[in-house]
N, C-alpha and C positions, 0 to 999 in steps of 0.2 A: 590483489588479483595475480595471475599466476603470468603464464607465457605472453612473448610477446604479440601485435599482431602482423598482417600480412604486409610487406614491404615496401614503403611509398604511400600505403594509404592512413596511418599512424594520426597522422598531422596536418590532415588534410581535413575542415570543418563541412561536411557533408549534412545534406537533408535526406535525414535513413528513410524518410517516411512521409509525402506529401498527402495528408485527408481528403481525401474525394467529395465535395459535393457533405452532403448529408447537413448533420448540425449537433444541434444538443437535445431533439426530441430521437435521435438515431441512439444516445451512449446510454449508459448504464448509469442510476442518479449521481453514485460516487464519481465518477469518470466526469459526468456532465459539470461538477460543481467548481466552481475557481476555488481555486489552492491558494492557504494561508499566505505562502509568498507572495501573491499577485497583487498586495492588498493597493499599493498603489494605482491598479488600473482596478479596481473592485471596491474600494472603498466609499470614493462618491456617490454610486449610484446604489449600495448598499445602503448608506445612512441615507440618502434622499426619501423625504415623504417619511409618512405615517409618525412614529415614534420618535424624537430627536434621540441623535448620537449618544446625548448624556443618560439618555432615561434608557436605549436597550446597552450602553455599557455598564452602569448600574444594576439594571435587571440580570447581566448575563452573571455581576461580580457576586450578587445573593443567592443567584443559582448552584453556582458553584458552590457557595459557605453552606446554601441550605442542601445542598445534593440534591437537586429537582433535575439536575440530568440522567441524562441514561445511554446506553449502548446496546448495538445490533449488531450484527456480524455477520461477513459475506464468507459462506465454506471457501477453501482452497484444497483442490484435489489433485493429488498426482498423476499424471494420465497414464502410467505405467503398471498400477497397479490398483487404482480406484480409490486407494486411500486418504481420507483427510487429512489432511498435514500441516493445517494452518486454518486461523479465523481471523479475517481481517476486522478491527473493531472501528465503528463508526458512531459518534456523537449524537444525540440527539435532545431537542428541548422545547417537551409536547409545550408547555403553556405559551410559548413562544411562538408557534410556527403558524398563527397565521397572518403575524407579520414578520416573519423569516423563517426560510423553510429551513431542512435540516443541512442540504447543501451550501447551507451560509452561517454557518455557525462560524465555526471555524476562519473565515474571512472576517466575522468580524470579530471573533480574539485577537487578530494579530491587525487591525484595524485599531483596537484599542488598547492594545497595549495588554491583553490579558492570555495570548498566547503560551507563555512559558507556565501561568499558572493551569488555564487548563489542560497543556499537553502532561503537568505531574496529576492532573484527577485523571486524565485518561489512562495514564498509564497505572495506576494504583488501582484502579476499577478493574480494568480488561486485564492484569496478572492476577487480581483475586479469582475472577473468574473462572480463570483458565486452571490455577490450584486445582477449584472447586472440580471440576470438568477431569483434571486427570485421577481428582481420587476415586470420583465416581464412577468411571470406568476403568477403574486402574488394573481389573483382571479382563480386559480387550486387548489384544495385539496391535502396538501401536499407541494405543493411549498417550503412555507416559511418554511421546515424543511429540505429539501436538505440539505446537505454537501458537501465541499470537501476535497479527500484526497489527501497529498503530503509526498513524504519519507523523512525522517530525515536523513543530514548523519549524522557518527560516529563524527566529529566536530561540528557540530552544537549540536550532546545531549550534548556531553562535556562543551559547553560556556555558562558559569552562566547567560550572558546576552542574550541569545537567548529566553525565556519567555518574558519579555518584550519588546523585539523586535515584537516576536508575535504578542502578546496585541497588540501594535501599530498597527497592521496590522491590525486587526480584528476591531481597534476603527475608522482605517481610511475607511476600506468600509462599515461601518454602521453596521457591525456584532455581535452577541454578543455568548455567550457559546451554545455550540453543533455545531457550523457554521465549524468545522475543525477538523478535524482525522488526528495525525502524525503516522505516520509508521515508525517501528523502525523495522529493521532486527533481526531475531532471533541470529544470526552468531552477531551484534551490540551488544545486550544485554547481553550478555552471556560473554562477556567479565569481567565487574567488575558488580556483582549483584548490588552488593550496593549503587556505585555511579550512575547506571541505575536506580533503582528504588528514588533515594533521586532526579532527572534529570526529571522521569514520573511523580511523583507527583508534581515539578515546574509548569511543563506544564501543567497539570489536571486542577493545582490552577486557573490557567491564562486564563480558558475557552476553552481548547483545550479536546479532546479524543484521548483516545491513544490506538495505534494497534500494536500488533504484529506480522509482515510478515512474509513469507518464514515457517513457524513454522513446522516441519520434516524435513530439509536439514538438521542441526544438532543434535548431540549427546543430544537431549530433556532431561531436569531434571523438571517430573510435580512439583517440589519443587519452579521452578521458576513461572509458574502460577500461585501458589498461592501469592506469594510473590510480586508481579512485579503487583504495580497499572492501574490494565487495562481495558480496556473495551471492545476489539476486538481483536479475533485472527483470522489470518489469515491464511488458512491452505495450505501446501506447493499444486501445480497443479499432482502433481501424487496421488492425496489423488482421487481426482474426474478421472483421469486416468482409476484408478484401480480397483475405486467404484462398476464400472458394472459386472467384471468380476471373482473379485475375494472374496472367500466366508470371506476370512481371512481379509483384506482390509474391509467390509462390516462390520467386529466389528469390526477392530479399528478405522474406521470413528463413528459409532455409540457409542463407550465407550467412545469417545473422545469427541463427543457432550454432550452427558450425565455432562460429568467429566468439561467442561467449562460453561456450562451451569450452573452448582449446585454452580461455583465461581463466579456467576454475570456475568459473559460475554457475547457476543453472536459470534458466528462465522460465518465466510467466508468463499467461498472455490474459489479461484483462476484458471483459464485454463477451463472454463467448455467451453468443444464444440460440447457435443451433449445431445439433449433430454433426452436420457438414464441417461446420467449422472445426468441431471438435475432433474428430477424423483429418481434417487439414491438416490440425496441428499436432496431431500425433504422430503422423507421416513425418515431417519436419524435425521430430525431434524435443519439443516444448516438452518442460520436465514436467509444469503444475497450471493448473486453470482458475479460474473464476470467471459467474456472470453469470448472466438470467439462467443460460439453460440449465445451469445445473443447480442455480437455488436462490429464492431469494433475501434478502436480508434475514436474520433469523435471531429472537431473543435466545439469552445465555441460556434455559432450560429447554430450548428446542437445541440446541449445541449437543447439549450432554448429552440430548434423546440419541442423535445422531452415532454419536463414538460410543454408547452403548449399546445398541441393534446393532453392530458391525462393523462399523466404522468406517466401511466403505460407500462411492458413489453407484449406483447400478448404472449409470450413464458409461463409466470406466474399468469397472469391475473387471472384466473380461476382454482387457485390453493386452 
């Protein structure tokens, strides 16, 4: 990260962002779902009932060897210019899901231990993909700088070997740096600064960008923005909630683009589902968006369709 921030407030552990009321029928399903790190408070009641522990951690480890999974992706659109500039790729595991939805995947990889293996299918999936995606529009403007993004779990930041695993991936679909965004959970990083930021800069090195998700679900220290090698924050979906209506929400969205902005960063705002919002956050300053209003999850050849008609949003086209 680059400059540092405003004086006195560095080191001080603040609550950027208290959720109003609402729940998990209010977020967006990714947004709603517990994060691979939580597995401890998500674990219990994920293997409780229906299937034992043994038979869907079995199940999920076949899945994986036979490829019965799959991926969907949420657009990310620049507001400045309408352009797609990223697909965030999201797990899925039809045979599976009516007793676990797709929001619980991933809780329970790192529930059983098989975290670090499917964050390397996800990532070898979603960088074929995305190959695939910039050859086919390779004569569209823009194109060739899509991304995409995948979440990191808390195992996989921890495994000294997971940067070069990366690399590999990114050398096997013809990729090279900017081609991948990790996301890291705020609630993730916030664990051990330290070994977090010595883990972001691995990964930085290796050609990767690094994001930080979720950012206002927890107890926020802007001591860690500065600190923590990054390139993207992503800001929790009650940020864009709230944006419209509320005058207090309206500066701290705006002090808060200010304040990442002046540290090299650029920001996200997650859950957008209406205009309003989306005009909120433009006002503000937000570099890129996601969320209902502007699309819903979308197989890889509704991707391509996308960045070949245009490659733009009409929702920001004309921003």
């Amino acid at each position: 990260a680059g400059a540092g921030a405003p004086a006195g407030s560095a080191s001080r552990p603040l609550r950027v962002h208290e959720p109003r009321g609402g729940g998990a029928g209010e977020r967006e399903a990714r947004q709603d779902a517990p994060r691979p790190e939580r597995e401890s408070e998500e674990a219990g009641p994920l293997l409780a009932g229906g299937p034992t522990p043994l038979s869907l951690e079995e199940r999920l480890r076949q899945a994986l060897r036979r490829d019965e999974l799959s991926l969907v992706y949420r657009p990310v659109v620049a507001v400045a210019t309408g352009r797609y500039v990223a697909f965030e790729a999201e797990v899925r595991w039809a045979r599976a899901e009516r007793e676990l939805p797709p929001e619980r995947v991933l809780p329970l990889a790192e529930a059983t231990g098989l975290a670090v293996e499917l964050d390397d299918w996800l990532l070898e999936h979603a960088l074929t993909d995305l190959a695939a995606w910039r050859r086919g529009a390779a004569t569209r403007t823009g194109a060739g700088e899509v991304a995409v993004a995948v979440n990191l779990s808390a195992a996989s930041l921890d495994d000294p070997g997971m940067p070069r695993r990366m690399e590999r991936a990114l050398a096997a679909a013809g990729l090279g740096d900017g081609a991948l965004e990790l996301d890291v959970t705020e609630m993730v990083a916030m664990r051990d600064a330290l070994r977090t930021s010595r883990a972001m800069d691995a990964v930085r090195s290796h050609g990767a960008r690094m994001a930080l998700d979720d950012f206002g679900t927890a107890y926020s220290s802007l001591l860690y923005l500065r600190t923590f090698p990054l390139d993207l924050l992503k800001i929790d979906p009650t940020f864009a909630r709230d944006i419209v209506d509320q005058p207090v929400d309206q500066e701290i969205a705006a002090s808060l683009v200010r304040l990442v902005h002046a540290l090299g960063m650029q920001v996200e705002a997650v859950g957008v589902e209406s205009g309003r919002q989306l005009a909120a956050l433009g006002r503000h300053g937000c570099d890129r968006v996601q969320g209902r209003h502007l699309s819903p999850p979308l197989a890889a050849a509704e991707c391509i369709a996308l960045l070949r008609h245009g490659g733009r949003h009409p929702a920001c086209a004309d921003s």
